[in-house]
N, C-alpha and C positions, 0 to 999 in steps of 0.2 A: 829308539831313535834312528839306527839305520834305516829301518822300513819308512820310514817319515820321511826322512832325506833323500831317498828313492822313490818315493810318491811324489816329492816336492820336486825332482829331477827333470823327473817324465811329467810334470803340468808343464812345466817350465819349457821343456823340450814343444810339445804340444802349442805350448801360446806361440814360439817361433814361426813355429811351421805354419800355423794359422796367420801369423802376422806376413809372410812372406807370399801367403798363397792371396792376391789382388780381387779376385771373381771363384766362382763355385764352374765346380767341373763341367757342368752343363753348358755352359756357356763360353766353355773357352776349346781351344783346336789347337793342335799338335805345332809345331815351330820347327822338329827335326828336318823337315822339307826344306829349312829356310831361300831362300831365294838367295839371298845375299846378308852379311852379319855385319855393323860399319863398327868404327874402332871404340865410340863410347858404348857400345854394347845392345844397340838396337839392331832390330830384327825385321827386314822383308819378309814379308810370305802376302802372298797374293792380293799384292797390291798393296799392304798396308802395310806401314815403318811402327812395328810393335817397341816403344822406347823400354827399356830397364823395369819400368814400375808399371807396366803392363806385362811382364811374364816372370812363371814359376816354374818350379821341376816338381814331379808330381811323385808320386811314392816309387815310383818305379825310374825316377831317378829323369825322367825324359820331360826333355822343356816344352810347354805350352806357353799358349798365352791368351790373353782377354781381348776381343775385340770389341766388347763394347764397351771398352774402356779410351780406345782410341777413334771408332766412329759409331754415330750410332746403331743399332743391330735390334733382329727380331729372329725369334724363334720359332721354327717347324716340327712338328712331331715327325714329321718323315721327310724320308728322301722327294727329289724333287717325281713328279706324278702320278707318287704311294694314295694309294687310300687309307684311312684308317677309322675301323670299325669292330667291333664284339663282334666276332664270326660265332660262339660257341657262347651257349648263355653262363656256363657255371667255368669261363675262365675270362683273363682279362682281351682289352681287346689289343689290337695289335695293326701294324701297317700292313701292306699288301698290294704287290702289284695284278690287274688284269690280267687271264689267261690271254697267249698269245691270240688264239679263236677267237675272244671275245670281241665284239668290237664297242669301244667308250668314247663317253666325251673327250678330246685333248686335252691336258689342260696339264700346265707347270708348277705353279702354285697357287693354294687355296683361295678364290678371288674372295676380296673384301667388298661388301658395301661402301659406297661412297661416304655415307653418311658416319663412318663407323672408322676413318680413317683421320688423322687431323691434317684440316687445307693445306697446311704449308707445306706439307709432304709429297710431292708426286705420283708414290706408288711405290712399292718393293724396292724400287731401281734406286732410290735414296738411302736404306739401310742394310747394313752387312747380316748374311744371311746363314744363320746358324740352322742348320738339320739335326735334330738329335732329341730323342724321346725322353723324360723323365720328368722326376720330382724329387725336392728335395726331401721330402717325405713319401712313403708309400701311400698315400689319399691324394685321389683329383676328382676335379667338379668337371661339369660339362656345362658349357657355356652358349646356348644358342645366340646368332647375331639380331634374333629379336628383341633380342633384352637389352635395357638403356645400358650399355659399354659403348670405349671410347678406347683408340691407341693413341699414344700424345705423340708430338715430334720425336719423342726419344726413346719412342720404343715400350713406352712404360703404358699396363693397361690398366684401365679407371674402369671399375664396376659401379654405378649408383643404385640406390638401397633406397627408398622409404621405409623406414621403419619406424611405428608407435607416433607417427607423422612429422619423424626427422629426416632428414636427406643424410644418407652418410654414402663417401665414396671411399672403395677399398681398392686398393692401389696393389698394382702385380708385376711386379721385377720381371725380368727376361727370365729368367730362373724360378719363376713360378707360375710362368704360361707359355704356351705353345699354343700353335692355329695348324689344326689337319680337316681334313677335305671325306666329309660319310660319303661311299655312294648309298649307303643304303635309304638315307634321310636326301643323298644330294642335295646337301649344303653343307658350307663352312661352319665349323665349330671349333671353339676353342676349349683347352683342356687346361683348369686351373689347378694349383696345388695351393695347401695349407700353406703356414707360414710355422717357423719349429716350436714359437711360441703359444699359437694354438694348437698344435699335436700335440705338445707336451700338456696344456691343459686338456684337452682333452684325454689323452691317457690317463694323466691322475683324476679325472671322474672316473672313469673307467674304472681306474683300480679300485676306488671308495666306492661305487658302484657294487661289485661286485665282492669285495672286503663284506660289504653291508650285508647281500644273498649268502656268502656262507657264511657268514656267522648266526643269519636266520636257521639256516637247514643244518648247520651245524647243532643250535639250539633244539631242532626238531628231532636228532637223532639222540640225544640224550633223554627229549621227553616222552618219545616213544618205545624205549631200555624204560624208564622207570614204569611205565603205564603197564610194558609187558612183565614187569618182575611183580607186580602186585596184580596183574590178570592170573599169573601163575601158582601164587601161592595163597591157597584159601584162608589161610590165617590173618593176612592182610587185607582181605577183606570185609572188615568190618566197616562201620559205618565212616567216622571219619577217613580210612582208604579210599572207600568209593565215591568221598569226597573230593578227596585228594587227585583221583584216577580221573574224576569230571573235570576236574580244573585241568589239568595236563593234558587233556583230549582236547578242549580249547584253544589250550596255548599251542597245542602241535599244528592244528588246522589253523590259526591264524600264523602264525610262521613260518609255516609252508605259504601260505596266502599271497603274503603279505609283497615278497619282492614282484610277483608278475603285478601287483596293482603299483609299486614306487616306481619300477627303474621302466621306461620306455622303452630302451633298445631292448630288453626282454620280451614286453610285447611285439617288438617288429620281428622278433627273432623266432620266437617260439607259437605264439596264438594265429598272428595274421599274416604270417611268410607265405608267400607261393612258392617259395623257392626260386622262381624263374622271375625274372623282369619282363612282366606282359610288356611293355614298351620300352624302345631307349630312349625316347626324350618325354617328360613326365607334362603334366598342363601347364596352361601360360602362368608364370606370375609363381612358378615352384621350382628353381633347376633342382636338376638333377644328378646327384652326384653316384662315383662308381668308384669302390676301393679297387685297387690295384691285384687284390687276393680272389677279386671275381663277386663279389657280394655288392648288393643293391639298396637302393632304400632311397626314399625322394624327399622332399622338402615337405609336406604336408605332412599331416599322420595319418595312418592307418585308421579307419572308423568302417562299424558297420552300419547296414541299413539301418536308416534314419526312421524307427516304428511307433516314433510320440509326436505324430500330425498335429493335434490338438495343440498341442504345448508350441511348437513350433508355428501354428499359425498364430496364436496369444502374441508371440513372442513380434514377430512380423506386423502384427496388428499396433503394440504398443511403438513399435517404431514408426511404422507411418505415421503415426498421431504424434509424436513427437517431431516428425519431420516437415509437420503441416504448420506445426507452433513454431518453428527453426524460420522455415519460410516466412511466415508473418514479421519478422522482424530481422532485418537483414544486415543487422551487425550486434555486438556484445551491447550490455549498458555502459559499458565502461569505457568506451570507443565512439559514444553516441552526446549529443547537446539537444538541449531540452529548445523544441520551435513554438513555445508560448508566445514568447514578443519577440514574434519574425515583423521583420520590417515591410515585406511586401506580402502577397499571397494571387500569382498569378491564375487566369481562367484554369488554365489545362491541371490544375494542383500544386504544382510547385511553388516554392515557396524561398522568398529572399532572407537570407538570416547571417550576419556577420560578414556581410559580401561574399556570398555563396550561396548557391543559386539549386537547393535540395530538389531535384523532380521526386514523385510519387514513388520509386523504387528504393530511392534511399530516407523515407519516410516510414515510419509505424509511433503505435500507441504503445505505454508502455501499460502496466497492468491497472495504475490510474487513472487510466482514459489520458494522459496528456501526450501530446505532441511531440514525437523528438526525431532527429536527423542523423543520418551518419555521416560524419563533414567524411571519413577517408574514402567513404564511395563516391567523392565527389572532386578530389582532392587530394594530394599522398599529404601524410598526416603524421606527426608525432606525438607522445603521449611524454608527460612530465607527472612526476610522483607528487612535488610539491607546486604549491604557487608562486610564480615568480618572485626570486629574492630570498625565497624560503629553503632550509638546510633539510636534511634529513639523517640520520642518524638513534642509533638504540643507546638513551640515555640512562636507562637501567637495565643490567642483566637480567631480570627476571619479568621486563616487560616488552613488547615488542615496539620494532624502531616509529620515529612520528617524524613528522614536520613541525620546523620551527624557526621562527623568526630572533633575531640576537638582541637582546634588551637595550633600549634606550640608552643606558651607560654602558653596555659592551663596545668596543671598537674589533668588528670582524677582519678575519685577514686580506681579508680580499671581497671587496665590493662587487654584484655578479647580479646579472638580470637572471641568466639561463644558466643550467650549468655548462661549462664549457668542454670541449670534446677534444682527448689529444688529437695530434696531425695523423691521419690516415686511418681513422675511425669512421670519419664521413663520406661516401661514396664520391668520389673525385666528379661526377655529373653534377652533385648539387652545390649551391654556392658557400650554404650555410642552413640556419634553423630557417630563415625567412620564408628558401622554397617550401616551406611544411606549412600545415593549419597545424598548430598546436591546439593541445589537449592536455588542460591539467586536473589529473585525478588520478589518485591513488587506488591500488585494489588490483587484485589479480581474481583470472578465471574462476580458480579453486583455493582455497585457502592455505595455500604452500609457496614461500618466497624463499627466493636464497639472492644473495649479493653478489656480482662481478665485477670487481674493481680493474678499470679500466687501464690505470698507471699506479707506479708506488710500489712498495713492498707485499704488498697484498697480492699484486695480480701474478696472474699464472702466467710461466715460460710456454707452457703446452698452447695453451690457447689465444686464437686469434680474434680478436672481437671487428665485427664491423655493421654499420647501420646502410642496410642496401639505400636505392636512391626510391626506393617506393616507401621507405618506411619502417622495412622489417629489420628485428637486428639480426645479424647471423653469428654465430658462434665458433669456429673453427676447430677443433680438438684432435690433437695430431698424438695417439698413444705411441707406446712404449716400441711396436712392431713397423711405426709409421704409416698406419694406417690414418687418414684423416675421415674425420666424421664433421658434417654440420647438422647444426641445432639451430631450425628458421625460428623466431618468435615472431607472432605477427604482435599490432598494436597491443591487442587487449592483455599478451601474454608479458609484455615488461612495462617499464617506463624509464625513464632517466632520474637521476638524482643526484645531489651534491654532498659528498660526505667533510663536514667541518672537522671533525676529529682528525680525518684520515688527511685531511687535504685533496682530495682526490674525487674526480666525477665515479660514479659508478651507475650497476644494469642492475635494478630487481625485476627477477624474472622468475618467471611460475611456469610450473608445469603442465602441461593441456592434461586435457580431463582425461583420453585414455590412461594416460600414464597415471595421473592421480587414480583414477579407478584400479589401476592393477596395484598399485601401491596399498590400498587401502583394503583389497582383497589379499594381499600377502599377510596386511599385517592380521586381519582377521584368520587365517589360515592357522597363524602361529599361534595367537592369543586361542586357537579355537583349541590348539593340541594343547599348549598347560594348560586348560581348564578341566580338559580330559584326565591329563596326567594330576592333577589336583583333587579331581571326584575321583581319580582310583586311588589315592592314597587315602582319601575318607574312607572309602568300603573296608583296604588293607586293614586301616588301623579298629575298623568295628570287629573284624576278623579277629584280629590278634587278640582284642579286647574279652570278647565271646571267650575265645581259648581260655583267656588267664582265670575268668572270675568262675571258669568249672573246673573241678579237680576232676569230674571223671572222662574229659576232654585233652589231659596233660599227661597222654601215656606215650609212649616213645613216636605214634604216630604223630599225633597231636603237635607234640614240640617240634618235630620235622617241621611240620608245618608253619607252625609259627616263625619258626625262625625261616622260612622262604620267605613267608612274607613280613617280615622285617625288613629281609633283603630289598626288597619288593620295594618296600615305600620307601624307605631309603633312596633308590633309584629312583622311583618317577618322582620323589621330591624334587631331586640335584638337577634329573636331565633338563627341563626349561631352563634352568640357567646356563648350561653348560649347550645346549644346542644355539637356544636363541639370541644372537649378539645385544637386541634391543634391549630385554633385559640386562645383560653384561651389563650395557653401558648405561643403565638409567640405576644397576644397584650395586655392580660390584666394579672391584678391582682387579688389574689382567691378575694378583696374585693369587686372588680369592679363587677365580676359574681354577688355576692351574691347583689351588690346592684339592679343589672338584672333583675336577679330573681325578688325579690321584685316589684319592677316596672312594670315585666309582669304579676304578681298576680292582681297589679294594674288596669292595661290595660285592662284584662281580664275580671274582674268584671267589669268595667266600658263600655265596648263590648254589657254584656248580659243587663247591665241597659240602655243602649241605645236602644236596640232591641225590649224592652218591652216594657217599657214607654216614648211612642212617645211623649203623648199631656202635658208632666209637663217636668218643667225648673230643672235641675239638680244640685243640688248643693251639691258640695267633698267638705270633709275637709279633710285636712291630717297630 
């Protein structure tokens, strides 16, 4: 209990100090200068009236304070007309001024591009001006000013991201960027840091990572003792031995293998390192980042010469041919209306249908031969799940959700053409549904829908929903680190709908086909390993079976063996459930896992006590 109450002391102490300290060291400058101190306890220093709740005493007892707490501010990696560059490839790099000899461009501080600055700002001369190198973590990225970034009015940087064909922006504190000035590149770069939340995941891959390599080669140093105590001794090599001795040669070379083909950073580390960083800013469309400890590695992977032409032009070949069928039809089915009985059909092609007016580019055939148009190429355009008047909802759990109209004697609660949208869902430029050509039809790209409910108990604090004024809905998803991400859907990828259950409009939205595709290749991935682990527990148990039904196969060797591979099947029975959540969650319960687990802890140690101690009788308790 004392050591608890002394643990609990020093948290305790800790949360203070943390609560008292306003901004991170980086960002804040010394107060002992003060200029002047007034009587509620605020603080001059260089022009700025630092109040109470903008300063701290730091461990060495001396007061600072935040100034970007009191006006806006930005941060420098160095002093004002430092350069800073990797002078040395296998250390970090570092500021530095011109030899006095040399003669450089002037220059004060690192110039921005205009475009890369936000208007309302003038220029440097509008925020308080912090010099000082770091990160909150030992990892920083380098940021070239060709890449889509942005500094906002307040200092804060906005990185945008496409990715898997989402727009996500990752948002960077003063305390997690700085802007210094290569001459070796001469240009502005900026140098970002992790956030603690991803350094802490990523260390704990790291450590599972690598947890995983040695207890491969851990495994290998056991298999390769047993392989050599039966090389040694001629007795044990009889038939079953040298059985025995081939299967452990196996498993030693796949487990030695086996980590340079799972973990990547091994491959970047060990097979394809140059050791040296041929470049410091890596190609367009990859930055490039640089630990702090002098180690390199870029956004792409490492790959060698590409030596399957054939395969790769197949590959090339099937794409253009799909890109020629894309072409042919220049929007989804599902975003398209059928032009059989167009109302007009003018000389040059186009064609009058619904009072809109389709020319020749927003026209094809579908695989029918019939006639259809894309009204949002012509048009901003919305898509409805149901038909006017119509609910939607999943009226049984084991069916998926439909449209439906409210019987003759129901009285619904609410009478409704469209569903209705709460206030500031709808792009403030449009008036309503009227500026849209609606579109009612059900169906997504891929066959994967999920629900966003718009208001109500349902919906998410995290996320922002909104329907742009073109059409598209967008998503907003502000995690845990405050990063915000958006997720565009265009027409074909949601639709609108009204849930009667819920009370509430809602967004069924699907997911684009890359993402479906990688989705569908994970899950193959997984289903491909239990199959694997499934035919080796067949082989196991033919093994074990062989054993039993010969007695002259059941001599001290023999049962060794057996009993490994009992272990054996054992294990690859358990591991698909215990690795793969899907499984988990389509057959067991968390306790059934956890009893797994245990079990295979079990197995496991009884594996290596089998391995070892052949000539004694084993006796568990448990």
């Amino acid at each position: 209990m004392p050591s608890i109450a002394r643990a609990l002391l020093v948290l305790a102490l800790f949360g203070l100090v943390a609560a008292e300290q306003p901004c991170h060291e980086l960002v804040s400058i010394s107060l002992e200068n003060a200029t002047e101190v007034f009587a509620n306890g605020s603080v001059l220093f260089d022009g700025l009236t630092f109040p109470s709740s903008a300063q701290y005493r730091d461990e060495y007892g001396q007061l600072r304070g935040c100034p970007c707490l009191v006006k806006r501010c930005i941060r420098f990696c160095c002093q004002p007309g430092e350069f800073y560059d990797r002078l040395v490839s296998d250390q970090p790099g570092s500021c530095y001024k011109p030899l006095p000899n040399e003669t450089i461009d002037d220059f004060d501080l690192p110039p921005l591009l205009e475009d890369k600055l936000d208007p309302t700002v003038n220029g440097y001369e509008d925020f308080y001006r912090i010099h000082r190198y770091g990160c909150l973590i030992p990892v920083m990225y380098i940021f070239r000013l060709s890449e889509p970034l942005r500094i906002t009015a307040d200092g804060l940087m906005v990185v945008e991201r496409i990715i898997g064909g989402r727009e996500r922006q990752y948002i960077y504190e003063q305390d997690r960027y700085c802007i210094a000035y290569s001459r070796v590149l001469n240009s502005t770069k900026i140098m970002g840091c992790r956030s603690a939340t991803e350094a802490e995941k990523q260390n704990k891959e790291n450590v599972e990572n690598w947890s995983y390599t040695s207890a491969n080669w851990l495994s290998v140093i056991f298999l390769v003792a047993t392989f050599v105590v039966y090389a040694l001794f001629k007795k044990l090599r009889n038939l079953p031995g040298m059985t025995l001795m081939s299967y452990v040669a196996c498993l030693a070379v796949a487990y030695a293998v086996l980590p340079f083909i799972r973990q990547t950073q091994m491959q970047n580390d060990l097979l394809y390192n140059d050791n040296v960083c041929k470049t410091i800013e890596p190609e367009e469309g990859k930055p490039g980042r640089y630990g702090l400890e002098g180690s390199c590695a870029f956004g792409g992977s490492h790959t060698k010469p590409d030596t399957a032409m054939p395969s790769t032009t197949g590959v090339l070949l099937v794409l253009l041919t799909f890109g020629l069928v894309a072409a042919e039809q220049p929007c989804h089915e599902l975003v398209s209306v059928s032009l059989e009985n167009a109302t007009e059909v003018f000389a040059d092609g186009s064609v009058l249908f619904d009072g809109l007016t389709f020319p020749n580019a927003s026209q094809y055939r579908d695989e029918s031969g019939q006639l259809r148009g894309c009204p949002c190429l012509v048009m901003k355009c919305i898509r409805f799940c149901c038909q006017a008047g119509e609910f939607h909802d999943k009226l049984h759990k084991d069916r998926p959700g439909l449209c439906y109209k409210p019987s003759a004697n129901e009285t619904a609660d609410e009478e409704f053409d469209l569903p209705p949208l709460p206030d500031g869902i709808l792009d403030p430029e449009v008036s309503g549904y009227d500026d849209f050509y609606r579109i009612h039809r059900k169906g997504c790209v891929v066959p994967a829908q999920y629900g966003i409910y718009l208001s109500g108990r349902l919906a998410k604090k995290s996320d922002m929903s909104r329907i742009s004024a073109d059409g598209h809905f967008v998503l907003e998803n502000t995690n845990t680190d405050g990063v915000k991400t958006n997720y565009t859907h265009e027409q074909e990828r949601y639709c609108v709908a009204y849930s009667r259950i819920h009370n509430t409009t809602k967004i069924l939205a699907c997911n684009s086909p890359a993402e479906d595709s990688r989705v569908k290749m994970e899950n193959a991935m997984r289903w491909s390993e239990t199959a694997a682990n499934w035919l080796s527990v067949i082989f196991l148990v033919a093994t074990f079976a062989v054993y039993s039904l010969f007695s002259s196969l059941r001599n001290l060797h023999g049962k060794t063996l057996m009993a490994y591979v009992a272990c054996l099947t054992v294990a690859y029975a358990v591991l698909p459930f215990i690795k793969h959540a899907e499984i988990q969650n389509n057959i067991l319960s968390d306790n059934s896992c956890k009893a797994m687990g245990m079990r295979m802890d079990f197995i496991l140690g009884e594996f290596f006590g089998t391995k070892n101690s052949y000539s004694r009788k084993h006796e568990i308790q448990v």
